[in-house]
C-alpha positions in Angstrom: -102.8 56.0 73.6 -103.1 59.4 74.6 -105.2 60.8 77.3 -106.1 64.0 79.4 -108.3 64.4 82.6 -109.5 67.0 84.5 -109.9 66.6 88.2 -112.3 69.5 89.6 -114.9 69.7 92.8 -118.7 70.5 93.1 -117.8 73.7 92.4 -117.0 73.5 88.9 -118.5 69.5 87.8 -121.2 72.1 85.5 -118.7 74.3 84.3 -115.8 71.7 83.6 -118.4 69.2 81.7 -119.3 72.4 79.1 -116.0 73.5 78.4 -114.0 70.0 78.3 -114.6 68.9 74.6 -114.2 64.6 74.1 -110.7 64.3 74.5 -111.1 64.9 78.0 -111.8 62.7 80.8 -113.9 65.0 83.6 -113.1 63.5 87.2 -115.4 64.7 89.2 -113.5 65.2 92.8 -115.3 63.8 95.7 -117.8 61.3 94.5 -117.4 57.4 94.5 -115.1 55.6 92.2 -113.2 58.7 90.7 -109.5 57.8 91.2 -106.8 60.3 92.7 -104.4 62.1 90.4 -101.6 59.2 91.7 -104.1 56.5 91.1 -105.2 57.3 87.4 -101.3 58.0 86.4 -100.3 54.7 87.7 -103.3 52.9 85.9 -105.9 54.4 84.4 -103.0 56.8 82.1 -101.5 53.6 80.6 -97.7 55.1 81.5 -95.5 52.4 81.4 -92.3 51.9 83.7 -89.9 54.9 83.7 -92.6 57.3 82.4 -92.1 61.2 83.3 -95.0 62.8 84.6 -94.6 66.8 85.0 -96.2 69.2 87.1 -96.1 72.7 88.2 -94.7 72.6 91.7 -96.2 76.2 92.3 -99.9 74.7 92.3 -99.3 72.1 94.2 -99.0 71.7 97.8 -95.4 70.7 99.2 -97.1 67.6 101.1 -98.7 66.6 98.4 -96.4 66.8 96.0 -93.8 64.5 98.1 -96.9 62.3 98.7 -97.1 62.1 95.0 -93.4 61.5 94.2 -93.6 58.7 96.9 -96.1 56.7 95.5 -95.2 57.6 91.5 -91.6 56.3 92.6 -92.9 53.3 93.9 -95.0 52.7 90.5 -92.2 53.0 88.6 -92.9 56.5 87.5 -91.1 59.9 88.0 -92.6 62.9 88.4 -90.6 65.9 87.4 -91.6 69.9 88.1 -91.8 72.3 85.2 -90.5 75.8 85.5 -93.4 77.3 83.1 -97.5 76.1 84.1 -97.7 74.4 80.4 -101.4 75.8 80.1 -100.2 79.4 80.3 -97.7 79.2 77.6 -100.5 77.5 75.1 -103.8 80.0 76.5 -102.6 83.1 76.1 -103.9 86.7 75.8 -104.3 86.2 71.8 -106.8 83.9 72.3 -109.1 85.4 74.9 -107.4 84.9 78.3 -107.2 88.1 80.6 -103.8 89.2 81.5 -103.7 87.8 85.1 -103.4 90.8 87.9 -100.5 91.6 90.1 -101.6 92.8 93.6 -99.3 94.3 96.2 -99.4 96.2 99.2 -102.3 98.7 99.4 -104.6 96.5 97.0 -103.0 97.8 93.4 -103.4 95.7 90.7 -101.8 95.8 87.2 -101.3 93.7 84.9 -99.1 90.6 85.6 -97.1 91.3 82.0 -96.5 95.2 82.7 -95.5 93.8 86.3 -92.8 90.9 85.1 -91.4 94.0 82.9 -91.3 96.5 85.7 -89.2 93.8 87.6 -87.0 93.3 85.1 -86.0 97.0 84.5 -82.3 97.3 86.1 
């Protein structure tokens, strides 16, 4: 069986709960009985032994991330980092999702697409 959570604070419980449709499980970070990340992947997820689980590296912090592969390990699980954040190659500027903004020095923004290109220029 498939599944997909959503782990978010007070700050976004309203927010989360109108925008996640029913395929989503809303774990609302914080209050009693709402597993960890770790915990729902080795239970409530229903991974059996060997599983992969991927993440983005870049949005997670180092400690927790080898706190994560600690415990995953022991479970039997692996967890893996992905070179692309999965939910920016599926929500993208063609379906209503603002080009993200590059700042550097001096407060200058532009946006994160004309930036990539600009670095890429030889």
């Amino acid at each position: 069986m498939l599944q997909a959570a959503c782990w978010t604070d007070g700050r976004y419980f309203l927010q989360a709960a109108d925008q996640l449709d029913c395929n989503w499980q809303l774990m609302r970070m914080g209050e009693e009985g709402v597993p960890t990340y770790t915990e729902w992947l080795l239970g409530g997820a229903n991974l059996t032994e060997g599983s992969r689980v991927g993440a983005d590296p870049t949005l997670i912090g180092a400690k927790t991330w080898l706190e994560m592969e600690a415990e995953l390990e022991e479970g039997g699980l692996v967890l893996v980092s992905f070179a692309d954040n999965l939910v920016d190659r599926v929500w993208t500027e063609e379906d209503g999702r603002e080009p993200s903004t590059v700042r550097g020095r001096g407060g200058r923004g532009r946006n994160a697409i004309a930036a990539d290109a600009k670095f890429k220029e030889p």
